[in-house]
C-alpha positions as semicolon CSV with decimal commas, in nm:
position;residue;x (nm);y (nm);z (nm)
1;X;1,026;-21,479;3,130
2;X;1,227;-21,325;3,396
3;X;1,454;-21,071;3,329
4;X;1,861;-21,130;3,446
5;X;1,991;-20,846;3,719
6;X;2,403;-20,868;3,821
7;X;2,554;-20,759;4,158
8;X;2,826;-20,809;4,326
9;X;2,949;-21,044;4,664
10;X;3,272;-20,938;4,826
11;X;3,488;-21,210;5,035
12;X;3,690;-21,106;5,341
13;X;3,943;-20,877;5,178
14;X;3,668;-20,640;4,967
15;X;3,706;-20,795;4,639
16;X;3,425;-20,798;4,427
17;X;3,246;-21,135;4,281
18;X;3,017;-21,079;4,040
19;X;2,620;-21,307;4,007
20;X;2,349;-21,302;3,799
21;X;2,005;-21,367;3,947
22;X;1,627;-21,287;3,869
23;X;1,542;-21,048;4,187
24;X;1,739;-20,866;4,407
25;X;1,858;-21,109;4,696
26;X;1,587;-21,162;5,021
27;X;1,809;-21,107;5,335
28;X;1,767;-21,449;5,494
29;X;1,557;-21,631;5,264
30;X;1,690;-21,943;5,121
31;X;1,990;-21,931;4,896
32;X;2,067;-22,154;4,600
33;X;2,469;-22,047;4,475
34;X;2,598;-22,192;4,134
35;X;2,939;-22,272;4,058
36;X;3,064;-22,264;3,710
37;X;3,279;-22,480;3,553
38;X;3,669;-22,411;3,418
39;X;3,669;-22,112;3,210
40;X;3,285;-22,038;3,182
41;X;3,102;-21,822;3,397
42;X;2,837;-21,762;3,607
43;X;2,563;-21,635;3,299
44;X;2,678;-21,960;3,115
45;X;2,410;-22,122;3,337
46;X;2,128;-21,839;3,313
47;X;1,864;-22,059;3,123
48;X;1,912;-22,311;3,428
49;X;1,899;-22,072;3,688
50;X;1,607;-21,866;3,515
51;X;1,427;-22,185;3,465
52;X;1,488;-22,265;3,864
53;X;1,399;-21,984;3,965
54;X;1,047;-21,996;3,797
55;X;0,999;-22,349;3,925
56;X;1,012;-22,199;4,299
57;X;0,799;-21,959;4,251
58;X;1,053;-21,708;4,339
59;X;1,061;-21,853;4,717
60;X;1,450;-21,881;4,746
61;X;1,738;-21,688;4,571
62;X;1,866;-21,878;4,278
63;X;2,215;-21,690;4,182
64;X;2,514;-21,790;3,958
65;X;2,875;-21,641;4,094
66;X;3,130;-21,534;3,853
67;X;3,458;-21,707;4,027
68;X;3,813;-21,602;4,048
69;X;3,971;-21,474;3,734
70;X;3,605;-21,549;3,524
71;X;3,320;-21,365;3,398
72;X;3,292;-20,997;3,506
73;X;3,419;-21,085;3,862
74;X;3,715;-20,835;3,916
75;X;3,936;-20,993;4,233
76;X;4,303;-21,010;4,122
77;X;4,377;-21,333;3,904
78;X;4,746;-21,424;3,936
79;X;4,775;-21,764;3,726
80;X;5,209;-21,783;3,858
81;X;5,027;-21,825;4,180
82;X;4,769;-22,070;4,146
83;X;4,863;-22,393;4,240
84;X;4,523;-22,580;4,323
85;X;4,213;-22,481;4,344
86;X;4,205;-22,371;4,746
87;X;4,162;-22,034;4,631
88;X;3,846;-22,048;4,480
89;X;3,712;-22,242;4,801
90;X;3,808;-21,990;5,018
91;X;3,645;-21,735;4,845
92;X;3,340;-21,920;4,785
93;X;3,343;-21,967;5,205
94;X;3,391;-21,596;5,260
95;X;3,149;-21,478;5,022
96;X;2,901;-21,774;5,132
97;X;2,938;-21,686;5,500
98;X;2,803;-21,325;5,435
99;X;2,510;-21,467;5,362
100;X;2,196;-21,539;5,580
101;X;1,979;-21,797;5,562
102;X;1,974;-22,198;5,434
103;X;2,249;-22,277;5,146
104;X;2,145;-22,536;4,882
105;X;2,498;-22,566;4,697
106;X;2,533;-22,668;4,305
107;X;2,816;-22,622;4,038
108;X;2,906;-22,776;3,709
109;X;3,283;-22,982;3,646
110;X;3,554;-22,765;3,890
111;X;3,268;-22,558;4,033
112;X;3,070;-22,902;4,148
113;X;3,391;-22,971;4,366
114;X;3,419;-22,623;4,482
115;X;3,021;-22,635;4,608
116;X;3,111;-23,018;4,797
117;X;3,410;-22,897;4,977
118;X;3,215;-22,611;5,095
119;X;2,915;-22,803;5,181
120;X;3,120;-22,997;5,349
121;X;3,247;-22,710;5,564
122;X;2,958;-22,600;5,671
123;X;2,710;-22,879;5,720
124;X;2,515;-22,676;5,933
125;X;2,429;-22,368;5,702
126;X;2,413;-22,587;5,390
127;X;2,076;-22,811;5,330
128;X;2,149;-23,021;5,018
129;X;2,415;-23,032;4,779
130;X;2,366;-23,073;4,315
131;X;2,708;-23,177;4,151
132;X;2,702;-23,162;3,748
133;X;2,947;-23,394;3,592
134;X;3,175;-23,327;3,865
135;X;3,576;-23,381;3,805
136;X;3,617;-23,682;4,042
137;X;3,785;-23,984;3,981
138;X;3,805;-24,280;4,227
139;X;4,041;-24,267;4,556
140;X;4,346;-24,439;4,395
141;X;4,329;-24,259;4,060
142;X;4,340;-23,926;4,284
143;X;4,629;-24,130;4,467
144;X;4,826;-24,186;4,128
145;X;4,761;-23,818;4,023
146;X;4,901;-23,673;4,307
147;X;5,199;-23,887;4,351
148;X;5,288;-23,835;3,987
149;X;5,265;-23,506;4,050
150;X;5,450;-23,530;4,340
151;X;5,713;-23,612;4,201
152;X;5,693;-23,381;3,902
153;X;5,598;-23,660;3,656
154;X;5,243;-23,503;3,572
155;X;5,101;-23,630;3,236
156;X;5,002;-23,377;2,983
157;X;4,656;-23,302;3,015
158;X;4,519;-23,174;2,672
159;X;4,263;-22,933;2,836
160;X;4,564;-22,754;2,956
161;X;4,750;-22,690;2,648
162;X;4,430;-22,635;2,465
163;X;4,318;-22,371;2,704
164;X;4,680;-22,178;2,696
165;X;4,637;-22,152;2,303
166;X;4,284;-22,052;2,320
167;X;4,237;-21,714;2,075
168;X;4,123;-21,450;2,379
169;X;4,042;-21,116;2,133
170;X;3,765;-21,093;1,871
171;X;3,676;-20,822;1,652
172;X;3,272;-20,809;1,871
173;X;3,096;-21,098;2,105
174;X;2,921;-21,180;1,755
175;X;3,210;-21,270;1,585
176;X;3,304;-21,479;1,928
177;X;2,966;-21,608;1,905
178;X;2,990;-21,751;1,530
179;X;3,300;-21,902;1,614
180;X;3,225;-22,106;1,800
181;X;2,892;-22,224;1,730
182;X;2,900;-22,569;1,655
183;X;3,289;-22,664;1,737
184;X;3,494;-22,801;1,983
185;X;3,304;-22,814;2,355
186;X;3,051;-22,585;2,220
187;X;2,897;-22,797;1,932
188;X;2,613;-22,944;2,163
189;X;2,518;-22,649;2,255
190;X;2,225;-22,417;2,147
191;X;2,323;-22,074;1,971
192;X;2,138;-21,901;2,312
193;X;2,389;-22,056;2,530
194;X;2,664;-21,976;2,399
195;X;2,506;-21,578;2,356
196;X;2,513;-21,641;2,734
197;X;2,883;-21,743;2,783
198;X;2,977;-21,476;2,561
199;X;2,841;-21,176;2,696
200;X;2,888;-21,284;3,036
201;X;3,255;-21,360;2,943
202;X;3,379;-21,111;2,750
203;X;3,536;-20,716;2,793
204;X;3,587;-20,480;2,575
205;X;3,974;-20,347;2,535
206;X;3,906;-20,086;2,266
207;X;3,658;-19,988;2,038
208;X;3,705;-20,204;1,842
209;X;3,807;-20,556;2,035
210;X;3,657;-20,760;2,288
211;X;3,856;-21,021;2,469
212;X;3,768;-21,340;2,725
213;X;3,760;-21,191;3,072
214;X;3,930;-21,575;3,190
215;X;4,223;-21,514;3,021
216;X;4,382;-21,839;2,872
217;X;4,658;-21,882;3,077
218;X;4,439;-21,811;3,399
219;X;4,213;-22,100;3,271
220;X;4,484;-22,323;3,192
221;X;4,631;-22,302;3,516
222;X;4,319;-22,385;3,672
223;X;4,316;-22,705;3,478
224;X;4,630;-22,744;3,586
225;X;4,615;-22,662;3,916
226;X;4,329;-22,992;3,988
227;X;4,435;-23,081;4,315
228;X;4,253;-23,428;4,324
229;X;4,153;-23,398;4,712
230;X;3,771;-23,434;4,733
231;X;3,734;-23,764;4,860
232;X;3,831;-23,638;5,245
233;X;3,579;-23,346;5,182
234;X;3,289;-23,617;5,061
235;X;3,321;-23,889;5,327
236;X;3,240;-23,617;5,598
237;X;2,933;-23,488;5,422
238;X;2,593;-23,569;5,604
239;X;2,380;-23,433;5,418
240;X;2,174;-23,530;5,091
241;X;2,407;-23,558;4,785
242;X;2,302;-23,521;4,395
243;X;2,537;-23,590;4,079
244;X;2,361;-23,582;3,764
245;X;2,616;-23,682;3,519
246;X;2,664;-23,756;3,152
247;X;2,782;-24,124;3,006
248;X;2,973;-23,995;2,701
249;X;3,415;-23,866;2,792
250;X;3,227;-23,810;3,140
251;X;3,510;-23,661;3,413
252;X;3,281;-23,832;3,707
253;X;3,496;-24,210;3,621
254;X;3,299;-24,535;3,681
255;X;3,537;-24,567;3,982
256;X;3,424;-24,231;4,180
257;X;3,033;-24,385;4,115
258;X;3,123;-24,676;4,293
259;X;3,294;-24,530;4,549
260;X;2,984;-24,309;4,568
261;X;2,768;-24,549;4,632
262;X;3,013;-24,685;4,881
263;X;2,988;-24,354;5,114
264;X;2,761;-24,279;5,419
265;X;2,506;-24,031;5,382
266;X;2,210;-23,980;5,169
267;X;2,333;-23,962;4,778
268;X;2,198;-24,028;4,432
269;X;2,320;-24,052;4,102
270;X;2,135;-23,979;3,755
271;X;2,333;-24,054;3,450
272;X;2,261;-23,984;3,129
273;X;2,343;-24,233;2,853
274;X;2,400;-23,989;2,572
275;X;2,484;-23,664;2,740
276;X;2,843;-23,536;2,726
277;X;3,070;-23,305;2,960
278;X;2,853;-23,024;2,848
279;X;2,508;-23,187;3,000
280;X;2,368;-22,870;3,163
281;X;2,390;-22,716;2,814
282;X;2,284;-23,016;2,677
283;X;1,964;-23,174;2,946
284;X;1,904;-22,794;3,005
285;X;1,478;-22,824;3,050
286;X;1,543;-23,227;3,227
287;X;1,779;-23,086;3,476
288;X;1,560;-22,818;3,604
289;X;1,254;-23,110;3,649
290;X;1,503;-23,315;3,839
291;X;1,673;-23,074;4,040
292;X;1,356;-22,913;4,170
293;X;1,219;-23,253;4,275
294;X;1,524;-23,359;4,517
295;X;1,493;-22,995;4,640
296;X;1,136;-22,965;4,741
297;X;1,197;-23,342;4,855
C-alpha cells in the first residue's frame, strides 16, 4: 500500500493547485496528470491513481490535480464569471507547462475534455491521451447546443439545478459520508470512495461544520458553462487516443463513438455494458489492467 502525499502546482499568475500523488514528483521523469470530473476532486480518484502507480513500479509520476474552484485547490473561483470551461484549460496548460518531461494525459467526464484539448495543444510534450466517460456528443448535437444557446434558448439541464441545491455544510465529513452512501450518483460506489471524495472535498468553517470546498453554485456553473467545442480540439490530435466508457445514461452519445471512429489518428474505445457515469468508481481494479496495457504499449 502506498501512502497519499499533497502539494501544490501554481499556473502563471502564482495560484496554487493542489495534487495528490504517492512520491514526491521526479524532475523530468514521466508525468501521468488526472483530471477530475464536475464537482469531485482530485483524491476522488486515489484508489486509481494508487493502483497506477503500483502497476509502474513507481517509474513515472502518477498525480491527481484539484481544479479550479474544487478540492483543496485555493485559486479564486468566481462562478458570475465562468462562462465555459476555457478557464480550467488554461490553467491546466500553465501548470502542465512547468513541468518537465513526457505527459500521458487522463481525466474523468469535464476533466477527460480538459486533458484532450490540452493534449491537443501540445502534441509534442504529450505521449498518449485516457478519456473516462468523457462529455462529448456528436458534431451536430454540439452544433444544436450551441446555437440554442446562442440564441439564449438553452434547455434546462437537471445536473445544473441539482448541483445549485446541493446541501454544502455538514455537522463532520462522517455525517457527509453517511449521506450519501448509497444515493443519488454515489450509490455505485464503495463506502472507501466516497471517504476519498469527502476528505479531499471538504473544509472546515468552524468547529463544528464542514462544508464542500466546490461550492454548489461554482459546480453548477460549470455544468452550465459546457461549451460543446471539442471536436476542433480532437480532429488535430495525432497521437494515440483511449475512451473507456460506460453503456448505462453514458455522456460519451453513440454519435461522438461514431464520429470517433471516423477521425485520423490512432484511437480505441472500451465500453462497458453495465457500467454507469460513475465507471472509474465503479471498474476501479479493470481500469487500472487496461490503462496500464495501452500505456506500456
Amino acid at each position: 500500500m502506498s501512502f497519499m502525499i499533497r502539494s501544490v502546482l501554481t499556473n502563471n499568475s502564482g495560484e496554487e493547485f493542489s495534487y495528490i500523488s504517492s512520491r514526491p514528483l521526479e524532475v523530468a521523469a514521466p508525468t501521468f496528470i488526472f483530471f477530475h470530473a464536475t464537482g469531485f476532486n482530485g483524491q476522488t480518484y486515489w484508489q486509481l491513481i494508487e493502483g497506477l502507480d503500483q502497476r509502474f513500479q513507481s517509474s513515472m509520476n502518477f498525480i491527481s490535480l484539484d481544479q479550479r474552484g474544487h478540492g483543496l485547490s485555493t485559486a479564486k473561483a468566481e462562478p458570475e464569471k465562468l462562462t465555459d470551461w476555457s478557464l480550467y484549460l488554461r490553467d491546466a496548460l500553465e501548470i502542465t507547462d512547468k513541468l518537465e518531461g513526457p505527459l500521458f494525459c487522463a481525466g474523468h467526464s469535464m476533466g477527460s475534455i480538459i486533458a484532450a484539448k490540452l493534449s491537443s495543444l501540445r502534441q509534442q510534450k504529450v505521449k498518449k491521451l485516457i478519456m473516462l466517460e468523457p462529455v462529448l456528443y456528436g458534431p451536430f448535437e454540439c452544433f444544436k447546443y450551441r446555437f440554442m444557446r446562442s440564441i439564449g434558448q438553452r434547455n434546462k439541464v437537471e445536473l445544473v439545478e441539482l448541483a445549485a441545491k446541493r446541501r454544502s455544510i455538514f455537522e463532520s465529513q462522517q455525517e457527509m459520508v453517511d449521506s450519501y452512501y448509497g444515493r443519488g450518483v454515489f450509490s455505485t460506489w464503495d463506502r472507501s470512495l466516497i471517504q476519498d471524495y469527502v476528505e479531499g472535498g471538504t473544509r472546515p468553517i468552524n468547529e463544528t461544520e464542514v462544508e464542500l470546498s466546490c461550492s454548489p453554485l461554482w459546480e453548477s456553473r460549470t455544468f452550465m458553462a459546457s461549451d460543446m467545442d471539442s471536436w476542433p480540439y480532437l480532429k488535430e490530435l495525432n497521437l494515440p487516443g483511449y475512451i473507456l466508457c460506460g453503456d448505462v445514461r453514458s455522456t460519451f452519445t453513440p454519435s461522438a463513438r461514431k464520429a470517433i471512429e471516423k477521425l485520423k489518428g490512432d484511437w480505441n474505445i472500451d465500453i462497458f455494458p453495465e457500467a454507469t457515469h460513475s465507471l472509474p468508481m465503479e471498474e476501479g481494479g479493470e481500469l487500472i489492467d487496461r490503462i496500464h496495457h495501452f500505456m506500456s504499449k
